[in-house]
N, C-alpha and C positions, 0 to 999 in steps of 0.2 A: 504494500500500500504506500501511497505518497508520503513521504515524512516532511513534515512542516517545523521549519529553523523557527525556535522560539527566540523574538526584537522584543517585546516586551514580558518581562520575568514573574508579572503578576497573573494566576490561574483562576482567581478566586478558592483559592486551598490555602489561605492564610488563616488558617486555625491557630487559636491560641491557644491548644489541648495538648497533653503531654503523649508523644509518638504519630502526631499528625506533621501534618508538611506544611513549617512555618513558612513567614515571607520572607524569613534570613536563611531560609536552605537557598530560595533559588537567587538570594546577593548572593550568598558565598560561592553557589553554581558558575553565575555572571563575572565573578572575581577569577574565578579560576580556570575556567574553559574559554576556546574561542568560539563553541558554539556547543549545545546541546538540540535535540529534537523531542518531540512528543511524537511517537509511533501512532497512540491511536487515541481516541475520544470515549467518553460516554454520549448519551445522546443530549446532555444540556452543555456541550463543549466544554468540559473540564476533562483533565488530562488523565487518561486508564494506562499509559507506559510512558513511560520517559527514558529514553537513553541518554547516559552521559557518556560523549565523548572523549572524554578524558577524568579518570578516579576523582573525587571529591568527598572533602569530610561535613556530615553533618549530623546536626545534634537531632538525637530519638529518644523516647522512654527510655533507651536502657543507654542511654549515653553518647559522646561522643566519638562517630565510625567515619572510617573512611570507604567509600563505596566505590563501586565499579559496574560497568555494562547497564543492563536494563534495568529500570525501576516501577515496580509495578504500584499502582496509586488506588485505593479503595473506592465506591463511591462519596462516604461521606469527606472523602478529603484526607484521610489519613495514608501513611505511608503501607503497605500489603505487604511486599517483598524488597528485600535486598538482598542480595553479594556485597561481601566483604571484599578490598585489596591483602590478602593474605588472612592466617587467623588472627582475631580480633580475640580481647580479654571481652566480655559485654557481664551486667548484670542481667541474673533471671531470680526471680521470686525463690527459687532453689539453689542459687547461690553464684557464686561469680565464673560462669563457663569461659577456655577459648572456641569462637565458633568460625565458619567460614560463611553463615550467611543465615537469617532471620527468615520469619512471617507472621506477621502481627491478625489480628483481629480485625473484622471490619470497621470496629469504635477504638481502636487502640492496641489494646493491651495484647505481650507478647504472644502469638499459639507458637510458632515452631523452633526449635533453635538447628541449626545442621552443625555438628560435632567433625571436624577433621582427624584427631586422636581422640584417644579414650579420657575420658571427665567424670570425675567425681561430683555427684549430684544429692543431696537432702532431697528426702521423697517419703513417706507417709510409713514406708517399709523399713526407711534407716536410709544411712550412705550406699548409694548403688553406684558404681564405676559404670560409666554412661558410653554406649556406643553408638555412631550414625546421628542419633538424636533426639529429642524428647520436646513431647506437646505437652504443652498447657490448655486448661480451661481459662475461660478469660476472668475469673477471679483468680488466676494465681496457683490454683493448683493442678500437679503435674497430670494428666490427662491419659498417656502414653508412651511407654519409654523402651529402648529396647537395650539389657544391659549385657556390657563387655564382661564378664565372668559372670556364673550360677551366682544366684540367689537364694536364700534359705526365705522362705517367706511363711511365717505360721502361723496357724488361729484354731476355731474350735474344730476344721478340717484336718488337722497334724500340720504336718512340716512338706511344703513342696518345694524341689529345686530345680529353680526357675531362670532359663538360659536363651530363651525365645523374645518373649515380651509379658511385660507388665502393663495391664492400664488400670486404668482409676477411677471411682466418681469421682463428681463434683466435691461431696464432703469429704473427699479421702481414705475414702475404702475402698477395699482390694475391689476392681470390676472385674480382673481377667486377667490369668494366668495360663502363656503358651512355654512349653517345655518341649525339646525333641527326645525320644524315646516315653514310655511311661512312667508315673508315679501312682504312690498309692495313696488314695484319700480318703478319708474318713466319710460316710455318707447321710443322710437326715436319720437314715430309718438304724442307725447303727452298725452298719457293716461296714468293709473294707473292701475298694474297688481299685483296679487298675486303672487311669485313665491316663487319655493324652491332651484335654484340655477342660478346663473350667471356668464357666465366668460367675460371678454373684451380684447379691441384690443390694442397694446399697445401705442396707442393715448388717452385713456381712455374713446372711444367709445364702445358701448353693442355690443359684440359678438354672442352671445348664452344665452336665458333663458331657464327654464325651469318651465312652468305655474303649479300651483298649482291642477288647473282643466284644459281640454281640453276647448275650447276656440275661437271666429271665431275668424281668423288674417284677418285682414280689407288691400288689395296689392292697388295700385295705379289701378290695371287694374280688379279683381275680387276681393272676401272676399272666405277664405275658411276656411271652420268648422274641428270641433274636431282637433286643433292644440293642439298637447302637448308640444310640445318645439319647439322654431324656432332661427335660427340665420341669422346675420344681417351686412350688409355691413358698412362698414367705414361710410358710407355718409349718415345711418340708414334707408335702404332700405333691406325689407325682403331678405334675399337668399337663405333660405330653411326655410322647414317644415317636423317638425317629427306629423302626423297623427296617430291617436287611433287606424285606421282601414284602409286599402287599399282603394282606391275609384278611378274613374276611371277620367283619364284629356288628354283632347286633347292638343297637344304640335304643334311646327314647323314641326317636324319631324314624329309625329302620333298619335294617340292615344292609351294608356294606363293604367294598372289599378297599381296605386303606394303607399304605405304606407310612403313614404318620397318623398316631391317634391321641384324642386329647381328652382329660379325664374328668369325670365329676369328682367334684370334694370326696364322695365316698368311694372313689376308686375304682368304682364301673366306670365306663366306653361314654364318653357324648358324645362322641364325633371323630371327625378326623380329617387328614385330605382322602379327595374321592379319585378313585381309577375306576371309571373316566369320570369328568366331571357331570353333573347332572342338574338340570332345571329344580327349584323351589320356589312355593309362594311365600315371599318375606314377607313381613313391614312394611316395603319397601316396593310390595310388588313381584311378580315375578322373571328373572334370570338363572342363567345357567351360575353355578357356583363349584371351584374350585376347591372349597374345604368349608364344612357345618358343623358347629356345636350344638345340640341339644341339650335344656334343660330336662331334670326328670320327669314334668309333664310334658314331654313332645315336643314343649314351643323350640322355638331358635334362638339360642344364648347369643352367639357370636357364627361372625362369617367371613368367608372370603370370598368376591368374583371372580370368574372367571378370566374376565379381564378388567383391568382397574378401573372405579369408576368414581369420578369428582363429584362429591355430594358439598353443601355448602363450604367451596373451598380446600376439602379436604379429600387425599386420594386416600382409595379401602384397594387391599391388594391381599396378594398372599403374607406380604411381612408387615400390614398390617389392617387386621380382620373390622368390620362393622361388630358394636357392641350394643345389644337390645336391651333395655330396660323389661321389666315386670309386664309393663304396659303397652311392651313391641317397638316402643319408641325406637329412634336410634338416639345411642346415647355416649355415642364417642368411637375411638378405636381401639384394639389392642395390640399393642406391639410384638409380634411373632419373634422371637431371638433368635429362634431355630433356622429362619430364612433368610 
């Protein structure tokens, strides 16, 4: 596309917010290059890239860097992306990293840091020696990190060592722990399983494993075989099942043949995904549906379309199901983790 030589250094991006793109970035720009360009626009002419033709230091939330090559610019005016001219010492909410290059937030605050060597990092788990790089949430805490030596990471599941990635909620519990080869974890119902991944809820209850082998899952109300992965309510009550193979289960609502099945509180079948998909009269009307929950009177808990479909605003899909009230309403979504 055309590149346009920025003659006057004013973008209206003269925020006076800490990690946006003050009006002394682009003197300093003007001071020090013979020229820069804007690559491309948004659609009210403020500037989405910026190339600078020659390295330039400017001050961000996390300090003052010297930059290089392209610069990407958020809508609201804050800086998105940079490249560093070699590695940079910068501050992060986890403590003082060298990195080779950033990406902040659309409002500011740091998300990504890129690590050139290995960094030692403050993180919710203790000191982890930091490899490639590590997100943040935009309050500050660590998001997702992948670390340069195993980690011991423990709680009321045992001890798992952790050599893949870590991520995080918002408030700083454990989300998700990838390891290569298996560990063994302790599980709601009190057993001991192999697995090769876990994420949790952010009470630091087990959300989702996934078993090393297929596996029977032992419900309050039947046992059902070749489980490969399942997840798991707050209260550690199965609520789904990822199966090897389809198989067929009678529900509230009917019987069918499902490769994922998702449970009532008492640990009978409400549903599942369907092979093949098939027509139902919702709430909503009726379409073909790609996965149905039943409650134990027949009605329809939750659901997924067939193909995704925009109800006020919002898309209902496989990863994330229409949720019916009492009353048939619809009454929001539910987030499928398993997809």
């Amino acid at each position: 596309m055309k590149k346009i030589v920025f003659v006057v250094l004013v973008l209206s991006l003269s925020l006076n917010m800490a990690g946006a793109i003050e009006r002394n970035l682009f003197e300093t720009v003007r001071d020090q290059l013979a020229s820069h360009q804007v690559d491309d626009r948004y659609d009210d002419g403020t500037a989405r890239f910026v190339w600078l033709n020659e390295p330039a230091t400017i001050e961000l939330s996390i300090g003052s860097v010297e930059v290089q090559g392209l610069l990407s610019v958020s809508p609201s005016g804050y800086v998105s992306t940079v490249d560093f001219v070699g590695p940079q010492w910068i501050d992060t909410p986890a403590g003082t990293v060298e990195s080779i290059g950033v990406t902040f937030h659309e409002n500011g605050p740091l998300k990504i840091v890129h690590t050139g060597d290995t960094q030692l990092l403050t993180t919710p788990v203790g000191e982890v020696a930091l490899l490639e790089y590590v997100r943040f949430f935009e309050n500050g805490v660590p998001e997702e990190l992948r670390p340069a030596e195993p980690v011991v990471v423990a709680g009321a599941f045992g001890e798992l060592l952790v050599d893949e990635v870590i991520g995080f909620h918002p408030n700083g519990t454990v989300r998700s722990l990838q390891f290569t080869g298996e560990q063994v974890l302790l599980m709601p119902d009190g057993t001991q399983r192999a697995v090769v991944l876990v994420n949790f809820h952010d009470d630091g209850t087990i959300a989702l494993v996934q078993f090393s082998a297929p596996l029977i899952l032992e419900t309050a109300n039947l046992p059902i075989s070749n489980v490969a992965a399942a997840a798991y309510r707050r209260d550690g009550s199965p609520d789904l099942a990822l199966l090897t193979a389809p198989e067929r289960f009678a529900t509230p609502g009917g019987t069918f043949t499902m490769p994922v099945v998702v449970f009532l509180p008492d640990g009978g079948v409400a549903g599942g995904v369907l092979v093949p998909p098939q027509s139902f009269t919702t709430p909503l009307g009726e379409f073909p549906l790609l996965a149905v929950a039943f409650r134990p009177d027949g009605s329809i808990e939750r659901a997924a379309p067939l193909e995704p479909r925009v109800i006020d605003g919002v898309e209902y899909s496989i990863q994330r199901w229409m949720l019916f009230d009492d009353n048939g309403r619809l009454a929001g979504g539910v987030e499928m983790s398993m997809f």
